[in-house]
N, C-alpha and C positions, 0 to 999 in steps of 0.2 A: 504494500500500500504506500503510495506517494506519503512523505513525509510533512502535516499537517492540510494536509489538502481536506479532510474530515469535517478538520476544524474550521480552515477556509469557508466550505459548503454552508456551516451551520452557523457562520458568522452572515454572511452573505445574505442567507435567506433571512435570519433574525433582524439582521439591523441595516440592512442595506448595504449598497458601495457604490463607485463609483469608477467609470474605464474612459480612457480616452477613444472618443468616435471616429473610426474610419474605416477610409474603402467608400466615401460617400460625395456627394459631391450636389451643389447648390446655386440655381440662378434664380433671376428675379423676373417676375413680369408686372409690366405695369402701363397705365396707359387711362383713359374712360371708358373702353371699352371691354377692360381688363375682365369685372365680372362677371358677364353674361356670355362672353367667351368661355370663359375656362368652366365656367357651369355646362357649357354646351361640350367638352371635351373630358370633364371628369365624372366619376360613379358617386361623389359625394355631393352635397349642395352647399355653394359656394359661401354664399348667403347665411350660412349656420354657423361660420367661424368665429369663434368666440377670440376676441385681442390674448395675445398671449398665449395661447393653447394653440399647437399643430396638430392635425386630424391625418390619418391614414386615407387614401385615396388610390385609385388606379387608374391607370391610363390603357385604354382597351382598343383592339384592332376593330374592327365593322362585323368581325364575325365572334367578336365577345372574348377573346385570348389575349392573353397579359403583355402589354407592350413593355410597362413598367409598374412595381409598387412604387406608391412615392409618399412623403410626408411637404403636407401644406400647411402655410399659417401667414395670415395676415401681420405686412408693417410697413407701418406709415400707411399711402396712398395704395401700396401694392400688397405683391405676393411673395414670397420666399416658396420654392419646391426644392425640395430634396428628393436625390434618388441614386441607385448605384454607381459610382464612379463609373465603371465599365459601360452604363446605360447613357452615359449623360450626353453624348453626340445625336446616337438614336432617339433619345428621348426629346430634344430640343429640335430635331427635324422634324420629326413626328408632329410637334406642336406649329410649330413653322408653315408647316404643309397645310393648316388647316386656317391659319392667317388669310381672310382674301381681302374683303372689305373693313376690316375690324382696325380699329386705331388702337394696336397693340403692342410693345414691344418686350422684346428677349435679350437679357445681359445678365454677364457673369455679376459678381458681388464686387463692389469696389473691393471693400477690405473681408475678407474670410479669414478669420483667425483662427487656431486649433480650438476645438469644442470636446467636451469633458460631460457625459455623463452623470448626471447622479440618481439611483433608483432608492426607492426604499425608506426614504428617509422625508423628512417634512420640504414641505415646495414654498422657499420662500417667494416674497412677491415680489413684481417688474422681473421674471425670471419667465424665458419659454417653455410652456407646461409639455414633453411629449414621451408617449411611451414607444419602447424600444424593443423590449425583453419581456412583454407583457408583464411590465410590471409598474403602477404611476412613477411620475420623474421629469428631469425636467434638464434644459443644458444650461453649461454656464463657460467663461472661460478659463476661473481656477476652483478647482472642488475645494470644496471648504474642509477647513482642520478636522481633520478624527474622525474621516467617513474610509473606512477600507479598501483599500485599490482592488478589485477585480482583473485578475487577468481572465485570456481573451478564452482558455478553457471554460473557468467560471460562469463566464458571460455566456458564451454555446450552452451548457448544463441549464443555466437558467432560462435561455430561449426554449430550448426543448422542453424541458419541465412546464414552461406555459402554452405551449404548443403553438407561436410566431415560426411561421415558415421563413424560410430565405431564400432569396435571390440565388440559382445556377445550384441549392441542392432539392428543395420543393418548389420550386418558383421558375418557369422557363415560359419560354414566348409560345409554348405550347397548352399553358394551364388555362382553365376557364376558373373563373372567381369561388364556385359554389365547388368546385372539387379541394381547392384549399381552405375553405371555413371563409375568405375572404370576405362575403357576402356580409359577414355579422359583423365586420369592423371597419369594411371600406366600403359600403356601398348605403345610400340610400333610397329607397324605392319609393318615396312618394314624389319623386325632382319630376323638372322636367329632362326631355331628351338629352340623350349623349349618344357619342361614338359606342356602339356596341350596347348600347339598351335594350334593342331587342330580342336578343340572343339571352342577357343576362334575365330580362322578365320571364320570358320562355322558360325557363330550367326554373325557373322559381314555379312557376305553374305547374309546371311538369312535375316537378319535385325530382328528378331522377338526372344522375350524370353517372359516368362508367366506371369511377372512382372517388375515393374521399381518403384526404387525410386523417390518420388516427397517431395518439402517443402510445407507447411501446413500455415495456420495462421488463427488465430479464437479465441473462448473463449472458455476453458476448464477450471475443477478444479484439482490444482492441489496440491499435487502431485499425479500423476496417476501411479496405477498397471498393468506398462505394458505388454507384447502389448494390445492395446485396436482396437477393430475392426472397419473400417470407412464401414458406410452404405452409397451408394448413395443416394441423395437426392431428385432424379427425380423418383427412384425406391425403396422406405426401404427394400424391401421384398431382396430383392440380398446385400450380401456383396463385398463390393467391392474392399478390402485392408485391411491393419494394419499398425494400427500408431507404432512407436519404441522408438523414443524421444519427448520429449518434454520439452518448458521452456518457462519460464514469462519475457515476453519485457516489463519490466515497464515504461521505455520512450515512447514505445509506448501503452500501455494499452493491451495487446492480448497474445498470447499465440502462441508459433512459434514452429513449429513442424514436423517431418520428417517420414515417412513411404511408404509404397510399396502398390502401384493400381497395380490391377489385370489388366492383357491386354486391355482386352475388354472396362476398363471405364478410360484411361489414357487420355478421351479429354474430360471429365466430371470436374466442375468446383467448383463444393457446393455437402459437405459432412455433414453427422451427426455420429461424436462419441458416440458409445454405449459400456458399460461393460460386463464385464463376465455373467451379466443375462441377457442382451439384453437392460437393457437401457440405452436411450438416457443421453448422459451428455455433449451435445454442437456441437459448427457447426464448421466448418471449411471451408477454401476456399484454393483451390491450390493454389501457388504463379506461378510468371513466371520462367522457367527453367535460 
């Protein structure tokens, strides 16, 4: 067992911490038009954003599949969007492309300073309210005295344990919103239109998509070369998902982990992880949604 990593765990979840943010990347939009645009291009309403609170949002192709997660929050006149580094070209053309008549515009941040996490702990005020790691929190750009630094294992344990998918391990330009839970944190359904509404209303009606994320717990070794394929337990011979993430709860001795059951076995309870040759390398158990 890692030397105080136990304690880490149980420091973390009790009293909070605090990690520096990155891999992220942020422009502004703004303009008179800025509103009623970006309500026409995001799954959230624009119009709800509460000063100082950033909201979870997606950015969706025409046929409802994830261009980008991004987090927004009103300042000053405009908008601040966040999204993955890796996304931010695609993401800014993507908004670009949909500029025709609108008195809008797209720029980096004059000044981007490093930003510093804090979860867990009390949100003081004139501070941006946003959660991360599904857990409340808020940024700032020096954590204040006597909040525990989180490194970036930590942080993964905590995301998985709250079940916040991520960008290129549950999250690809191939997901639809309602296969990742996104619907319950990025989306509002009483707005008006956006790019890819009706795809995303549709599967709400329907209620049915091919896939859904669930959280995992069990013993595996790690570190593992993901995805690894979860076999039903009741049946080996059928696969029934893939794993995406996974991390060591050393406070609690197991292995915490997130991945997508195929429709058909999303009331099945006990899995067995196997690799790229087909073997078996441990069990897992759903958790509760």
């Amino acid at each position: 067992m890692k030397p105080g990593a136990a304690e880490s765990s149980r420091i973390l979840r009790q009293s909070g911490g605090a990690f520096p943010v990155q891999g992220k990347a942020r422009f502004c939009l703004s303009g008179p038009d800025c509103p009623r645009y970006l309500n026409g291009q995001l799954t959230i309403d624009i119009y709800r954003l509460q000063p100082g609170q950033a909201r979870r949002a997606l950015l969706l192709s025409a046929k409802g599949r994830l261009c980008a997660p991004i987090q927004i929050w009103s300042e000053g006149t405009g908008f601040i969007i966040e999204t993955e580094e890796s996304l931010l070209e695609e993401t800014t053309a993507r908004l670009e492309r949909y500029i025709i008549s609108d008195d809008v515009m797209i720029s980096r941040p004059v000044d981007d300073p490093p930003v510093y996490h804090v979860f867990g702990a009390a949100i003081p005020e004139a501070v941006l309210q946003i959660n991360r790691i599904g857990i409340s929190g808020y940024d700032c750009i020096v954590p204040p005295a006597g909040i525990p630094a989180a490194d970036s294992s930590g942080v993964d344990l905590l995301r998985i344990e709250n079940g916040v998918p991520r960008w290129g391990s549950e999250l690809t330009a191939d997901t639809l919103p309602q296969e990742a839970g996104l619907d319950r944190s990025s989306v509002d359904f009483d707005k008006g239109c956006y790019v890819g509404q009706e795809v995303v209303s549709r599967l709400r009606s329907v209620g049915r998509v091919n896939r859904l994320l669930h959280r995992f717990s069990g013993t595996l070794p790690l570190p593992l070369d993901l995805p690894v394929s979860l076999i039903s337990k009741d049946d080996p011979r059928r696969v029934a998902g893939t794993l995406t993430s996974a991390a060591c709860d050393f406070e609690l001795a197991q292995t915490l982990a997130l991945g997508y059951l195929n429709r058909e076995f999303v009331d099945a309870r006990h899995f067995l992880a196997a690799d790229a040759a087909g073997t078996v390398i441990g069990e897992l158990e759903k958790r509760p949604v």
